[in-house]
C-alpha positions as CSV (number, residue, x, y, z in Angstrom):
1,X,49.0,49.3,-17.1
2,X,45.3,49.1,-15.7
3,X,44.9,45.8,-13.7
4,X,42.0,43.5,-15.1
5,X,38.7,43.6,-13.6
6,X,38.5,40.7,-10.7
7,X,35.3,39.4,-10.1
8,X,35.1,37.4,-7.0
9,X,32.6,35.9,-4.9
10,X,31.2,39.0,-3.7
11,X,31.2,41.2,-7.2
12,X,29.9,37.4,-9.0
13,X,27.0,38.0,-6.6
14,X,26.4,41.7,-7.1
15,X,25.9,41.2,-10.6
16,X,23.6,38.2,-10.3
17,X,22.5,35.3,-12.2
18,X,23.0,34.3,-15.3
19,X,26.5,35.1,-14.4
20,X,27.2,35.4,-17.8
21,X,24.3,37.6,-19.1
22,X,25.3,40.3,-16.5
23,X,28.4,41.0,-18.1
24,X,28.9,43.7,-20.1
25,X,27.9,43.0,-23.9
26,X,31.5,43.7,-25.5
27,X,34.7,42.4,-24.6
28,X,35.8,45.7,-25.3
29,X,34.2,46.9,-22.0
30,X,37.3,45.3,-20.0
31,X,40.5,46.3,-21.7
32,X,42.7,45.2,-19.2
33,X,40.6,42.0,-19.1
34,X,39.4,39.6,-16.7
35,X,40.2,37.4,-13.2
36,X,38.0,34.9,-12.5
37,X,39.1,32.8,-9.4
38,X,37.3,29.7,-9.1
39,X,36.5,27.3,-7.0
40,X,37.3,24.0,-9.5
41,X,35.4,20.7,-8.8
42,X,36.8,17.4,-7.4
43,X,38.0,15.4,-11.1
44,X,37.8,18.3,-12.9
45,X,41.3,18.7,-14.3
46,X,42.1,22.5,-14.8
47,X,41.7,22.9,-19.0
48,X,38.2,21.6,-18.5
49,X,37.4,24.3,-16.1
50,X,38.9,26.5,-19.0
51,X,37.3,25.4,-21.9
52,X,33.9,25.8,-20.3
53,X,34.4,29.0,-19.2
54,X,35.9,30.1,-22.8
55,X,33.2,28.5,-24.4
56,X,30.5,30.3,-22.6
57,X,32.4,33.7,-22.6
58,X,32.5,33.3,-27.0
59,X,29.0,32.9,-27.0
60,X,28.5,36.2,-24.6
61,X,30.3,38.2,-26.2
62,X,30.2,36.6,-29.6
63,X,33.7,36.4,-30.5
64,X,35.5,33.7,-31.2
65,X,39.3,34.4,-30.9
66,X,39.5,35.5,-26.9
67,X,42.1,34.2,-24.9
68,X,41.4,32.3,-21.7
69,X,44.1,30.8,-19.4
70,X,44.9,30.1,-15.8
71,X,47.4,30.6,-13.5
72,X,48.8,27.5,-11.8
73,X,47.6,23.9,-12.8
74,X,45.7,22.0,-9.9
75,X,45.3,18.1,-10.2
76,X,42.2,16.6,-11.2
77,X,41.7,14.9,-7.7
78,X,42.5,18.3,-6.2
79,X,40.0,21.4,-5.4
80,X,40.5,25.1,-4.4
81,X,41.5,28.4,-6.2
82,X,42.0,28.3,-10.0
83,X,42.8,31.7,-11.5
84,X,40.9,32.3,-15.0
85,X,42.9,34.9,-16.9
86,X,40.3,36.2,-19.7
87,X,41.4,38.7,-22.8
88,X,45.0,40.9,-22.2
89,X,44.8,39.6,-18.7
90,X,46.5,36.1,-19.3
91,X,49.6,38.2,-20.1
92,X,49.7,38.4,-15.7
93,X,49.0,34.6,-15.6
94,X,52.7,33.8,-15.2
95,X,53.2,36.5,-12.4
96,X,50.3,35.2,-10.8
97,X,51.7,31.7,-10.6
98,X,55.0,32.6,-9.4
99,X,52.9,34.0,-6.2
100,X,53.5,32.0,-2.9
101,X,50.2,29.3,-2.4
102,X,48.9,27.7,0.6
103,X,47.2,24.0,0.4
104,X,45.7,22.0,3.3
105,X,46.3,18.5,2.4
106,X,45.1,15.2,4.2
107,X,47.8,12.3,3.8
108,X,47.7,9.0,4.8
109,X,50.5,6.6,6.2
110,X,51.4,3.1,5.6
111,X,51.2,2.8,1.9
112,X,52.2,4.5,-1.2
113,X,51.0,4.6,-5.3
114,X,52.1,5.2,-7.7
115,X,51.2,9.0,-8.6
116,X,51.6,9.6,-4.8
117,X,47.8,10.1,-4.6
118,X,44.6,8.0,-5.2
119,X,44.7,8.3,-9.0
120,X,46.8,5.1,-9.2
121,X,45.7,1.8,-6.5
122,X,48.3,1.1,-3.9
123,X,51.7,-0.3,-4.9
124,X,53.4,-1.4,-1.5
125,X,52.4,-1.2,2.2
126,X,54.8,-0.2,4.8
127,X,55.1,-0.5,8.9
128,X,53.2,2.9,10.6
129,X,54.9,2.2,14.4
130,X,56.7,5.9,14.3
131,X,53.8,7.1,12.7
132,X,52.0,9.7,15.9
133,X,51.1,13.1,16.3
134,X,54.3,14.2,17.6
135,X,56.4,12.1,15.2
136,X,54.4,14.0,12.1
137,X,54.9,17.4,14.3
138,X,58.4,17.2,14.6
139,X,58.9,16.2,10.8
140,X,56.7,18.9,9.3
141,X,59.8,21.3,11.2
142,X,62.3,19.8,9.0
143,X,60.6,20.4,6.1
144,X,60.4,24.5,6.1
145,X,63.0,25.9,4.2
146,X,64.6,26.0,0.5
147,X,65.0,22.4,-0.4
148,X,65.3,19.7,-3.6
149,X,62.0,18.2,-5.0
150,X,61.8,15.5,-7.1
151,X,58.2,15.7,-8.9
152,X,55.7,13.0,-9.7
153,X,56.1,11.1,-12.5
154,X,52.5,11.1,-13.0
155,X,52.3,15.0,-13.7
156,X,52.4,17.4,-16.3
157,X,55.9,18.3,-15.5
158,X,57.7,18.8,-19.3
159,X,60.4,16.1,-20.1
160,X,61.6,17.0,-23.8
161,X,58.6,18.1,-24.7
162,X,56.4,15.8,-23.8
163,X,54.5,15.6,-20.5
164,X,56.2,13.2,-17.9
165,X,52.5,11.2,-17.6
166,X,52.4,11.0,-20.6
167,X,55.3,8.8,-20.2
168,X,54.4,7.0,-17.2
169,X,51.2,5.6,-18.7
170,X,53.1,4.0,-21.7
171,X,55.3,2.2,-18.8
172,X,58.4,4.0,-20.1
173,X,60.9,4.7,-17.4
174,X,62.4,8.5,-17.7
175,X,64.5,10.1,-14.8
176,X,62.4,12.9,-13.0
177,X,65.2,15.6,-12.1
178,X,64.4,17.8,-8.9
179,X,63.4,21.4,-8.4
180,X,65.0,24.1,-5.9
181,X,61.5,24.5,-4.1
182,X,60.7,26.6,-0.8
183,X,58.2,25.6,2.2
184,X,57.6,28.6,4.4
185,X,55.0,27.1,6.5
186,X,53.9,24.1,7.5
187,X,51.0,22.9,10.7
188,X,49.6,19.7,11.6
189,X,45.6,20.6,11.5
190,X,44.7,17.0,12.8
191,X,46.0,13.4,13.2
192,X,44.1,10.6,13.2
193,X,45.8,7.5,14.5
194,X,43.4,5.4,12.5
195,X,41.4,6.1,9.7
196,X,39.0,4.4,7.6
197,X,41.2,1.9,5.8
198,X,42.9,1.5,9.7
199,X,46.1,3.8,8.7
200,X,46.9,6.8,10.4
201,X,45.9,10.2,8.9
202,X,47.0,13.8,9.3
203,X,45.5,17.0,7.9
204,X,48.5,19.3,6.9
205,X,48.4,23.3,6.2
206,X,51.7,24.5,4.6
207,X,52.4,27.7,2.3
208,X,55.0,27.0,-0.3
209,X,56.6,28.4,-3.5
210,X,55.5,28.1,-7.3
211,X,56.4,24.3,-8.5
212,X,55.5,22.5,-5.3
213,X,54.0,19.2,-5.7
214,X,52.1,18.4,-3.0
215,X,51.9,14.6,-3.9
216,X,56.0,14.4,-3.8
217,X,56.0,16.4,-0.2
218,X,53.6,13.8,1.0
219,X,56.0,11.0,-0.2
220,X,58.8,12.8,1.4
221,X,57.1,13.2,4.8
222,X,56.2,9.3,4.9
223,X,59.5,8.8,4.4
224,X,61.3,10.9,6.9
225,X,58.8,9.2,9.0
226,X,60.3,6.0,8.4
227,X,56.9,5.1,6.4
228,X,55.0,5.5,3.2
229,X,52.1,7.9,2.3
230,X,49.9,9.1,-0.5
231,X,47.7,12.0,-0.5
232,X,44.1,11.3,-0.1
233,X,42.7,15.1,-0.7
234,X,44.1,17.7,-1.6
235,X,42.5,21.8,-1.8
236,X,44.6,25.4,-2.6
237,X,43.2,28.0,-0.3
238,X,45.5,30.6,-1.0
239,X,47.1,32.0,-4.2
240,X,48.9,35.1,-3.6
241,X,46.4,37.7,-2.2
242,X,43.3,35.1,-3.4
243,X,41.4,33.1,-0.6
244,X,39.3,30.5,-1.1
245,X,36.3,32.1,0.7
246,X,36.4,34.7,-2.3
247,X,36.2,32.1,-5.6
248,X,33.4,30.8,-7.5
249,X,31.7,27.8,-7.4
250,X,31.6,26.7,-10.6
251,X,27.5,26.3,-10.0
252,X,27.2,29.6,-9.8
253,X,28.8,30.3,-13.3
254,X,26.4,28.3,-14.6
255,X,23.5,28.8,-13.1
């Protein structure tokens, strides 16, 4: 099988702007199809990203049933690597998602929401005294590993067929049943003992398996930490052999 065409940063800027018009004219021109990693906006929830891109590609190449996908869902309130599978390359997407994926995160202590990030307002303060640098340090440690994780309710996470947030905004309660999940890495990047709302803050790099919510390991860490926390901001850097210094900015798609 021939591996699809992936156009990066550096081949998007080799063949210009439009990005589009320097394309080839026929789909046909990339039988294996297409891989697209892009860099996707702040509140731009991952089938947006998608539909523009699809949209613009039907119009290129003036066809109207071509397949475009992605590999691994990223929050709305999150940014970073988004793999766009186009044509006879979304048949890889689910390989590509099962690859390993590394996130810096920044997570604050001392309160907690309800989707364990700033989507929902703050539900419940809590005390931040064994909240330092070293205390966050020492619990990132306990953290690497195979391990149980219970997921968000507000999340796409399937629950007989129907989306858990789906159920969550309706107010109905469902029970959200934990994932064998695996953190190979995790480093403190900075602490900050107070931030702008006067809560401590800590910027965490960790690589971790397909299925990993980084909201629920947030709300895990406040609360080996004897505290609550939320995540604040969230970007993927790395998907598999993807960086972040090699996606698109969506800009330059559509330029």
């Amino acid at each position: 099988m021939d591996y699809p065409l992936v156009i990066d940063r550096t081949a998007a800027e080799k063949l210009g702007t439009p990005f589009f018009d320097a394309l080839e004219a026929s789909m046909e021109s990339y039988p294996a199809g297409i891989i697209i990693p892009v860099d996707k906006p702040y509140r731009w929830t991952s089938a947006d990203v998608v539909r523009k891109i699809k949209f613009r590609l039907q119009k290129h190449f003036h066809i109207k049933n071509i397949k475009v996908g992605h590999a691994g869902t990223l929050d709305p309130l999150a940014t970073g690597i988004l793999l766009v599978c186009v044509g006879k390359a979304t048949k890889m997407a689910e390989r590509l998602q099962s690859h390993e994926k590394e996130y810096v995160a920044e997570i604050e202590f001392g309160a907690t929401t309800p989707s364990y990030d700033l989507e929902k307002e703050i539900d419940a303060l809590y005390p931040v005294d064994g909240v330092d640098r070293t205390s966050v340090e020492e619990a990132l440690k306990s953290f690497i590993g195979e391990q149980e994780q219970v997921p968000p309710i507000f999340s796409a996470k399937m629950i007989d067929g129907t989306r858990a947030y789906e159920y969550a905004r309706s107010g109905e309660t469902v029970e959200m049943k934990s994932s064998t999940i695996t953190i190979s890495e995790t480093e403190l990047l900075d602490f900050c003992a107070e931030g702008p709302l006067g809560r401590p803050r800590a910027t965490v790099r960790l690589r971790c398996s397909k299925g990993t919510y980084i909201r629920s390991f947030a709300r895990d860490l406040g609360a080996a930490l004897g505290s609550g926390a939320h995540l604040t901001t969230l970007q993927r850097t790395k998907s598999g052999d993807f960086e972040i210094k090699n996606t698109i900015p969506l800009e330059f798609l559509f330029s």
